[in-house]
N, C-alpha and C positions, 0 to 999 in steps of 0.2 A: 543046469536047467534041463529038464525033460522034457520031449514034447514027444505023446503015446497019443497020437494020430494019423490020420490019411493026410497025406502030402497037397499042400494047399497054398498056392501065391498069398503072403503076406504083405500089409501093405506099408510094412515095417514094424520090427520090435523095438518098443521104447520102456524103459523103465522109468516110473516116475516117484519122486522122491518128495515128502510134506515134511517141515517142523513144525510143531506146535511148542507152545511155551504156557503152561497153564498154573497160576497159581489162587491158594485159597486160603484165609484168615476168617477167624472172627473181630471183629470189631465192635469196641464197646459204646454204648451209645447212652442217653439219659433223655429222659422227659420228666416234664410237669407235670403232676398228676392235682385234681382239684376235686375234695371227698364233698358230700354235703353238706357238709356246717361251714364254706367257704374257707377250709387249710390248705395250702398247699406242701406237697414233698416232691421230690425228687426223684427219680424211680432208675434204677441202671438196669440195662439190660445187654447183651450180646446180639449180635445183626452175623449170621454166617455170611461171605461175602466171597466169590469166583469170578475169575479174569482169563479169560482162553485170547489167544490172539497166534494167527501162523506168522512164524518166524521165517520160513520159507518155500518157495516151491520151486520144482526145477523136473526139468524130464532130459534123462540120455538116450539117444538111439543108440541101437546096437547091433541096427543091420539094416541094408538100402531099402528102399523101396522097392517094392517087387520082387521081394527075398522069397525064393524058394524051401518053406517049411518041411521036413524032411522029416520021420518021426525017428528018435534017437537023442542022445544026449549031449549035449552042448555047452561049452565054456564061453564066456563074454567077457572081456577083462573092458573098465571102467572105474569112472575114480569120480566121486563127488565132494565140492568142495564146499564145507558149513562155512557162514560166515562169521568172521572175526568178532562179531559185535551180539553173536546167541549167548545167551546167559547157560550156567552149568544149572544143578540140580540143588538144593535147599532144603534143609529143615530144622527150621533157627525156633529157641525158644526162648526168652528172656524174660525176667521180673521187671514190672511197672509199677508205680506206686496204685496204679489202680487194679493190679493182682497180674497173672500169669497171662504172656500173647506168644502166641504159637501160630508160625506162620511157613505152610509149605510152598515150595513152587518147583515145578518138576517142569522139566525139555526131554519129549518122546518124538517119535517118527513111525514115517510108516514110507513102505516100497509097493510098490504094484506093479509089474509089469503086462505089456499086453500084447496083442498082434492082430491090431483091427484098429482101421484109423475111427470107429465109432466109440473106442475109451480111450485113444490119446491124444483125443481134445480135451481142450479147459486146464 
């Protein structure tokens, strides 16, 4: 980590850590359709269909409070722990008797770190 600045009490550096877990299908669907001579058919169609949900959130410090910012370059050593229970990554495709379902689901992340106690709340 770099910090190419004027030296400035911090009011601690925290790195904050998101999983997300997002997956997306189509799903096939059917209606009634009713023409005007009173027939009815049957109509298939495909519905695209998205599911996000965070799998986790977590923030490490990695320096006190009232950390004196220095400008220069910096090592933090830190270790975060995903839970047992996150799914891996996906992309399954298989035949149905009502044709072809393909269905992805990917687990990404993102870090942020900061040193201002106004972005490492929440």
């Amino acid at each position: 980590m770099v910090f190419d600045l004027q030296p400035a009490v911090c009011d601690g550096l925290v790195i904050k850590f998101t999983c997300k877990e997002e997956v997306e299908w189509d799903d096939r669907r059917s209606r009634t359709v009713q023409d005007s001579e009173g027939n009815t058919t049957v109509e298939y169609y495909y519905e695209h269909m998205e599911r996000e949900r965070t799998n986790f959130k977590t923030k490490v410090k990695l320096s006190p409070d009232g950390w004196m910012c220095q400008p220069g370059q910096y090592q933090f050593p830190f270790s975060v722990e995903i839970p047992r229970d996150s799914p891996g990554s996906v992309d399954l495709k298989w035949d149905t008797h009502h044709g072809d379902k393909d269905v992805e689901a990917e687990v990404g992340g993102s870090a942020a770190c900061c040193c201002s106690s106004r972005c490492c709340r929440g």
